[in-house]
C-alpha positions as CSV (number, residue, x, y, z in Angstrom):
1,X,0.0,0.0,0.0
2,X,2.9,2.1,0.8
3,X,4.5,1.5,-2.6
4,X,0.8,2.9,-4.6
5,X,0.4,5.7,-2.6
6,X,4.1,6.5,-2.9
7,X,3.5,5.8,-6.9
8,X,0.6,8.3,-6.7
9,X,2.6,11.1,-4.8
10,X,5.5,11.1,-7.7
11,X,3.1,10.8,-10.6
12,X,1.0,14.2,-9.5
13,X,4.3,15.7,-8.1
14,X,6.1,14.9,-12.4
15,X,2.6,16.4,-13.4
16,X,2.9,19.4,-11.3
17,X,6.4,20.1,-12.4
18,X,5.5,19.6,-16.0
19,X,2.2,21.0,-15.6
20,X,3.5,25.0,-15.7
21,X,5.2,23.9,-18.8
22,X,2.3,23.2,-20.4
23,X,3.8,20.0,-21.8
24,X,0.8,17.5,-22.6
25,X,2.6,14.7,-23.8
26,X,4.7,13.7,-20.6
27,X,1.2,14.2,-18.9
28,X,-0.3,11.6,-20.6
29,X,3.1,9.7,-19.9
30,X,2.8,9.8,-16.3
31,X,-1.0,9.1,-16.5
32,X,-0.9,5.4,-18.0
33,X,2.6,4.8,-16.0
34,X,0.5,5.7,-13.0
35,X,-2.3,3.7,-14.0
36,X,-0.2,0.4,-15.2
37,X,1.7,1.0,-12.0
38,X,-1.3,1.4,-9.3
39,X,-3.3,-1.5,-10.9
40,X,-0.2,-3.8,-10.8
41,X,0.3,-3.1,-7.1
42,X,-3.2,-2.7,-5.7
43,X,-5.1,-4.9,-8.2
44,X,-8.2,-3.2,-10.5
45,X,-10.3,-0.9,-8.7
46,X,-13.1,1.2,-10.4
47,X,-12.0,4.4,-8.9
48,X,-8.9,4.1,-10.8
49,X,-11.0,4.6,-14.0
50,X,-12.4,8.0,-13.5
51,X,-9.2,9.3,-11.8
52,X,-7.2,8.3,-14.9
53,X,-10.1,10.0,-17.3
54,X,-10.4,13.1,-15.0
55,X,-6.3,13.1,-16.0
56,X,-6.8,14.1,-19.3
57,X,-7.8,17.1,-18.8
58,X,-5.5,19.7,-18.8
59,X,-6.9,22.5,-15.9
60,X,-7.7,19.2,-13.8
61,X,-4.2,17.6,-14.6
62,X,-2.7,19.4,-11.9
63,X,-4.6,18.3,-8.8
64,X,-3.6,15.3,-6.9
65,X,-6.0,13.6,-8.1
66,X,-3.8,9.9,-8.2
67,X,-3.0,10.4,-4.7
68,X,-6.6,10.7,-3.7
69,X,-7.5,8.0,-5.6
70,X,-5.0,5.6,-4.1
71,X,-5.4,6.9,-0.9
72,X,-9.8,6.2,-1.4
73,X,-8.9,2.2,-2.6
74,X,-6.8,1.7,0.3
75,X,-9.1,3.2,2.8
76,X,-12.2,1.5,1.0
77,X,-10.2,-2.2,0.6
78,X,-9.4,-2.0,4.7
79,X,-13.5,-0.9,5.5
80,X,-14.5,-4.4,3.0
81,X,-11.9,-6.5,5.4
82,X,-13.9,-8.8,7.7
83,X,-13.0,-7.5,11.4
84,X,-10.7,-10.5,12.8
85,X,-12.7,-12.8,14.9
86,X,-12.6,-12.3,19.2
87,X,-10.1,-14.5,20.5
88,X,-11.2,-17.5,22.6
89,X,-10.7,-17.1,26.1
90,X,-8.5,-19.7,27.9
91,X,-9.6,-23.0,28.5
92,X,-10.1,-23.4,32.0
93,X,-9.3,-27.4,33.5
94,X,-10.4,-28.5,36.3
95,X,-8.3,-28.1,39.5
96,X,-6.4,-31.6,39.7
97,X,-5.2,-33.7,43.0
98,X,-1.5,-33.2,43.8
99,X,0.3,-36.4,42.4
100,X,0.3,-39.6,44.2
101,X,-2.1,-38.6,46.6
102,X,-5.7,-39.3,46.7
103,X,-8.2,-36.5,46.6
104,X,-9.1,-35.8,50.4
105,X,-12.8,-36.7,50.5
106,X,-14.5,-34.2,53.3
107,X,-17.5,-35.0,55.1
């Protein structure tokens, strides 16, 4: 997870240096790098498919829009996780005789 979001981060922060430039090519560069690279490491996610749409826009290009994105799966994939089951409490045995004696039978 550490390795997407850190793919996200230096995708918008390439786009933000380029983005003054007004180059559009490297842009769309970084875009489907980013997207090959996130969906490699965190698996398909449908968010991914608007972020990387919302990307080709040039006045949107600039926002970090990948780092949101990677940061929504991550937060959304750790909500779907099933909570881990309680742990069983100790099992409890029966208090037992001291060896070799017999239990002492009280009246």
């Amino acid at each position: 997870m550490a390795l997407a979001l850190g793919v996200a981060v230096l995708a918008d922060g390439l786009q933000l240096a380029f983005g003054p430039l007004g180059w559009v090519l490297p842009d769309q560069i970084i875009d489907v790098l980013a997207m090959i690279a996130t969906m490699a490491i965190l698996g398909f996610h449908i968010l991914l498919l608007p972020t990387f749409m919302v990307e080709l826009f040039p006045v949107l290009a600039d926002l970090p829009t990948w780092t949101a994105c990677v940061a929504a799966v991550i937060a959304l994939r750790k909500r779907a996780q099933p909570a881990a089951p309680p742990a069983a409490p100790p099992a409890v045995s029966p208090p037992q005789p001291p060896s070799g004696k017999p239990p002492a039978i009280e009246i």
